[in-house]
C-alpha positions in Angstrom: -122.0 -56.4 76.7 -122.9 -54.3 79.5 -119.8 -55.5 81.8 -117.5 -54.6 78.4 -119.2 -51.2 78.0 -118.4 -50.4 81.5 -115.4 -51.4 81.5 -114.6 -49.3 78.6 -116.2 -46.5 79.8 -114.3 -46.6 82.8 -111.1 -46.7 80.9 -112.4 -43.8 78.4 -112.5 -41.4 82.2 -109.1 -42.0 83.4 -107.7 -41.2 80.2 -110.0 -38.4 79.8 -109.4 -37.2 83.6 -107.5 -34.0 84.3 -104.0 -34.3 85.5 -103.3 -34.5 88.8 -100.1 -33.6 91.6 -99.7 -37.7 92.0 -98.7 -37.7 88.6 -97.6 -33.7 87.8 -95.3 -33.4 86.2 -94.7 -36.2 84.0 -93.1 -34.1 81.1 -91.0 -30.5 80.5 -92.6 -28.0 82.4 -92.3 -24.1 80.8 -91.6 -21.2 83.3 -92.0 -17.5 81.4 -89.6 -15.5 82.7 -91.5 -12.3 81.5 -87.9 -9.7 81.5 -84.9 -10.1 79.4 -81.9 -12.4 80.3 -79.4 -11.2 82.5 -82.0 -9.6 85.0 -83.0 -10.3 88.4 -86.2 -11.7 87.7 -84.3 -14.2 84.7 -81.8 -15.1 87.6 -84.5 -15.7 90.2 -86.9 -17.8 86.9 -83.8 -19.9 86.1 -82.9 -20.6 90.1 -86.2 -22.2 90.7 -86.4 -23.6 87.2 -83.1 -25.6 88.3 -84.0 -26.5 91.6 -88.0 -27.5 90.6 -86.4 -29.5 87.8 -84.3 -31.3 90.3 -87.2 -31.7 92.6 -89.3 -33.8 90.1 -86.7 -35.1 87.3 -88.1 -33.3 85.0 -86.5 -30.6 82.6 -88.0 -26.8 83.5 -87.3 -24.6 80.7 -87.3 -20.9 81.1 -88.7 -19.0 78.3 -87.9 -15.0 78.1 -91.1 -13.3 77.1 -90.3 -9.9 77.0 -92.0 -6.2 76.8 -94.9 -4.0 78.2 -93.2 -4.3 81.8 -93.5 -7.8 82.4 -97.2 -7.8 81.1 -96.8 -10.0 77.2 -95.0 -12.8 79.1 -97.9 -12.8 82.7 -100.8 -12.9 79.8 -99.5 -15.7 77.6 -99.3 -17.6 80.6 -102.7 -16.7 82.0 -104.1 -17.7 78.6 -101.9 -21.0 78.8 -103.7 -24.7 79.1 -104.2 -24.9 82.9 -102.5 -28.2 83.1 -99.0 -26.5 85.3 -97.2 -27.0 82.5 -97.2 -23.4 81.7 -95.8 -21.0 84.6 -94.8 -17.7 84.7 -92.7 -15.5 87.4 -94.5 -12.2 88.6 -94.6 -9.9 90.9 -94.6 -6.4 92.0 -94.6 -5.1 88.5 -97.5 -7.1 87.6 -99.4 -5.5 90.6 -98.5 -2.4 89.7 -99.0 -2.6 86.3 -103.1 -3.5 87.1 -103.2 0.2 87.2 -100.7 1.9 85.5 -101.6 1.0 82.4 -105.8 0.3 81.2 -105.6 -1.8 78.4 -103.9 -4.8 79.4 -105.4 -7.8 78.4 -105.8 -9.9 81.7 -105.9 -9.6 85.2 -103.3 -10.6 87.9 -105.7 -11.8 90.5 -108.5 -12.7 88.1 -106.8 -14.7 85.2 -103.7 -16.4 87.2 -103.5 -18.2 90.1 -100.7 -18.0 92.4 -98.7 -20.6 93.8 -96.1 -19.1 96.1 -93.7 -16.7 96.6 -90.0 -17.2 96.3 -88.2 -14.1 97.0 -88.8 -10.2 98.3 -86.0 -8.0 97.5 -84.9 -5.5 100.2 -84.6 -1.6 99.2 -83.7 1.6 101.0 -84.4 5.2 100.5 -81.4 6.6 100.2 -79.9 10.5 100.5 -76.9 12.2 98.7 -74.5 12.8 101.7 -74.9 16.9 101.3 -79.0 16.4 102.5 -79.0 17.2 106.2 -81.1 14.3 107.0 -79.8 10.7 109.0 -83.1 9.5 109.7 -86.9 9.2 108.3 -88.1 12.2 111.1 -85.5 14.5 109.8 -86.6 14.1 106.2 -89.8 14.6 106.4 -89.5 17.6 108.0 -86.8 18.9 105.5 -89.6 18.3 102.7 -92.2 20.6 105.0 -89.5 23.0 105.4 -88.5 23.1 101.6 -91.9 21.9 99.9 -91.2 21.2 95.8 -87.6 21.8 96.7 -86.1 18.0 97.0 -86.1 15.9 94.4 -85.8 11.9 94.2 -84.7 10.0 91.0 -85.7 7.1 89.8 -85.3 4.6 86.7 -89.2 5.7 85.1 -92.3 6.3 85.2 -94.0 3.8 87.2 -91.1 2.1 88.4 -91.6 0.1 92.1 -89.1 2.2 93.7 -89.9 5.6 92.3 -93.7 4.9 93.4 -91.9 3.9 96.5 -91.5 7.3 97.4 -94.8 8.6 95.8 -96.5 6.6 98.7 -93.7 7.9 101.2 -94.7 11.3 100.2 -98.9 10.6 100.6 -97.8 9.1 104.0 -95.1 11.7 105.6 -98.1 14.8 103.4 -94.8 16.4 102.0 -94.3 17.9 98.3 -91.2 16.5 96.4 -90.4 16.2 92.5 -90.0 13.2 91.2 -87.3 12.9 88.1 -87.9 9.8 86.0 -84.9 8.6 84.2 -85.6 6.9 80.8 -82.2 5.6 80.6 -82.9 3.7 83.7 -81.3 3.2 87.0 -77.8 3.3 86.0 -78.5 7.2 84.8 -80.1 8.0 87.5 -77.6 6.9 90.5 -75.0 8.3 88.6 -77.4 11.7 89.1 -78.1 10.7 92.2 -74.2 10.4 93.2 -73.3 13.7 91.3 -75.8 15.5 93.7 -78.4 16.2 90.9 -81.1 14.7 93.0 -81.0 14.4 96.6 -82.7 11.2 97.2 -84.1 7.9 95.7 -85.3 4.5 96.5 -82.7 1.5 95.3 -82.3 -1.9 95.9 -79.7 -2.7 99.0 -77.6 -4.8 96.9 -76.6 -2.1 94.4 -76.3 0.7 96.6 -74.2 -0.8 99.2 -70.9 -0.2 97.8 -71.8 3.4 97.3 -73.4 3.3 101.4 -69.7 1.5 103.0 -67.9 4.0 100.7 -70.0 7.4 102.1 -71.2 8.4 99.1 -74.8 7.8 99.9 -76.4 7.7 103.1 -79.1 5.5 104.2 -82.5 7.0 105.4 -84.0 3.6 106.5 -84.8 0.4 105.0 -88.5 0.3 103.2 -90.0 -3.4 103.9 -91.6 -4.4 107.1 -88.5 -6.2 108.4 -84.8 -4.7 108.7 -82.7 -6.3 105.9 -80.2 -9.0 106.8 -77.7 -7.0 104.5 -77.9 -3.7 107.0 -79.4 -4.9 110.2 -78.5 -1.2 111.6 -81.2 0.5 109.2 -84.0 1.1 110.5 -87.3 0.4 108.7 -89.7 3.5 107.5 -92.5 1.9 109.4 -90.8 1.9 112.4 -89.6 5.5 112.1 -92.5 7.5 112.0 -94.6 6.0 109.4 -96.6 3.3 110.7 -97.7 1.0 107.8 -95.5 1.9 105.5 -94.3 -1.3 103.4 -92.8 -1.1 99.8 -90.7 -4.7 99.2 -90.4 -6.0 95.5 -91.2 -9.2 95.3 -91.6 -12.6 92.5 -94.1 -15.7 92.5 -94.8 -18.6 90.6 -98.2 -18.4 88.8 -100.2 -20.3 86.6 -103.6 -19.8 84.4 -106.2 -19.3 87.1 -108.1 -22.5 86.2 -105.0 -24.6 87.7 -106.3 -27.6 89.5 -106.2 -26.6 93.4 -104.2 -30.0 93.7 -101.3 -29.0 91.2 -101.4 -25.6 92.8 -101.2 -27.3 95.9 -98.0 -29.3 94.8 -96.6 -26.6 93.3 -97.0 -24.3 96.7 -95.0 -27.3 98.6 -92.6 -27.9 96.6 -91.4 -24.4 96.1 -91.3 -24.4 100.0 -89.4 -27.1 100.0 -86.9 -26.3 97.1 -86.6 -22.3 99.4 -85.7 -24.4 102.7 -82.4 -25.7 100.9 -79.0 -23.7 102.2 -77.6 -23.7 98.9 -80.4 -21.9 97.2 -80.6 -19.6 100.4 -77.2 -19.0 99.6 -77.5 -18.3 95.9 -80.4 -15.5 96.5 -78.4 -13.9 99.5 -75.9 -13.3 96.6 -78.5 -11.4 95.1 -79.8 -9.4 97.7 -83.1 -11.7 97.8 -84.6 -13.4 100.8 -87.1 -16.8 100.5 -90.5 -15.2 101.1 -92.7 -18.6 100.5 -96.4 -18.5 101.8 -99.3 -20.6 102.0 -101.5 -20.6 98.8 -104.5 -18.9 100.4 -101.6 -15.9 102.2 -100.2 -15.7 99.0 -103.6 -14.8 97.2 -104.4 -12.6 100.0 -101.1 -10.5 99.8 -101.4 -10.4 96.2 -104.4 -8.8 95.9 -104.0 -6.4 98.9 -100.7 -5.5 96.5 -103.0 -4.6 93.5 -105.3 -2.3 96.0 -102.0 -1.0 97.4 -100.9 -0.3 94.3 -103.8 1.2 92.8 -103.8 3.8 95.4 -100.7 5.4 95.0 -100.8 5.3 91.0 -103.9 7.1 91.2 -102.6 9.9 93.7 -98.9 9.8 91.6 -100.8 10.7 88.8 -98.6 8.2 86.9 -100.0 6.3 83.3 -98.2 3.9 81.0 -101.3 4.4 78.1 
């Protein structure tokens, strides 16, 4: 009786034993794409939900959980079993939105765990051609001469790229307005092209056609890197503001009890799945370069993201509530 009994209860713990990367995932995984369909971040959800899917022979089925800025979709994942069968795609709105707005009902760094990043998306601060600037020096020293006087658009309250230049103004200590536009982007370039404000921060892809055509002019790109789309602009760090690093960017996350093992599988396979020339292709499309990091990097640059974040909100003055 006692062999049976152990037996038994030996059979009782592998059944009863959490899941693990040997045999994850053995059914449909979900990946919340937290924006409406059509968007970048749907795009970039159903990329890696193809390629993942192809990866494991297993279907990934992006679900569009849309509203408060990303936020319903990131906390229905972060209350999700954590068995990696829930994901979600977030990013640098989630960050942001840890201080914009005080009621949300999770935490990015506390209540998901992150498993990689797949892409950063390049932007560029950007002038209307009648600004007498070329170059980051020369705009910053336009704003001192003209404090209040220079405005910059951008697509609301909040937005990555109009808090872009809320940090570009703590940095260069210069006083411009800021004109959020609740119709969005598409208003506000088409103010931005008519003259009616004299700079903004936009996404390379977009504004390309209006920076080969001369109707904008490019001040310098904002990330870390020059962007492989105009290797001849210079970065903002490199041009007379050291430090200064503003790139959008999306990761896979899951509820922030995820087995380290799964996350650990999760992290190599989207590596691996990033590495492939046709997706590299597919994102260079969009304007988005493979940003994969380890686990622990990725952890680390998310939460230095939220402090980041935090920082300029608060001196911005800028609230969601």
């Amino acid at each position: 009786m006692r062999s049976v009994t152990t037996v038994l209860m030996s059979v009782l713990f592998v059944v009863a034993a959490p899941v693990s990367a040997q045999t994850y995932p053995s059914r449909t995984v979900r990946l919340i794409a937290p924006f409406a369909p059509g968007g970048a971040t749907d795009v970039l959800a159903r990329l890696t939900a193809q390629k993942l899917g192809e990866r494991w022979g297993q279907t990934v089925i992006v679900d569009n959980r849309v509203g408060a800025g990303g936020h319903i979709g990131a906390e229905l994942a972060s209350r999700a079993t954590p068995d990696g069968y829930t994901l979600v795609v977030a990013g640098t709105p989630h960050a942001i939105g840890m201080s914009l707005y005080k009621k949300l009902a999770y935490d990015l760094t506390r209540d998901l765990a992150g498993a990689n990043r797949i892409a950063t998306y390049p932007s560029a601060i950007v002038v209307h051609p009648s600004l007498p600037a070329k170059n980051v020096k020369e705009l910053i020293a336009l704003a001192r001469a003209r404090p209040d006087q220079l405005s910059f658009g951008s697509a609301g309250v909040g937005s990555p790229n109009g808090l872009a230049l809320e940090l570009f103004k703590t940095m260069a200590k210069v006083k411009m307005v800021h004109i959020p536009y609740k119709g969005g982007s598409g208003q506000m370039v088409t103010e931005l092209l008519s003259g009616q404000v004299q700079l903004a921060s936009i996404g390379l892809p977009p504004a390309m056609p209006y920076v080969t055509s001369g109707r904008l002019r490019v001040v310098a790109v904002t990330g870390m890197a020059r962007s492989a789309l105009l290797p001849s602009a210079p970065t903002v760090n490199e041009s007379g503001l050291p430090g200064f690093d503003v790139t959008s960017w999306y990761g896979i996350f899951g509820p922030a009890a995820l087995p380290k093992d799964i996350v650990a599988r999760l992290n190599a396979d989207i590596t691996a799945i990033l590495g492939a020339a046709d997706l590299k292709e597919r994102l260079a499309t969009l304007g988005a370069e493979p940003g994969s990091m380890s686990v622990d990097a990725f952890g680390r640059y998310v939460r230095e993201e939220v402090t980041k974040w935090a920082k300029v909100v608060k001196d911005s003055g800028a609230t969601l509530d």
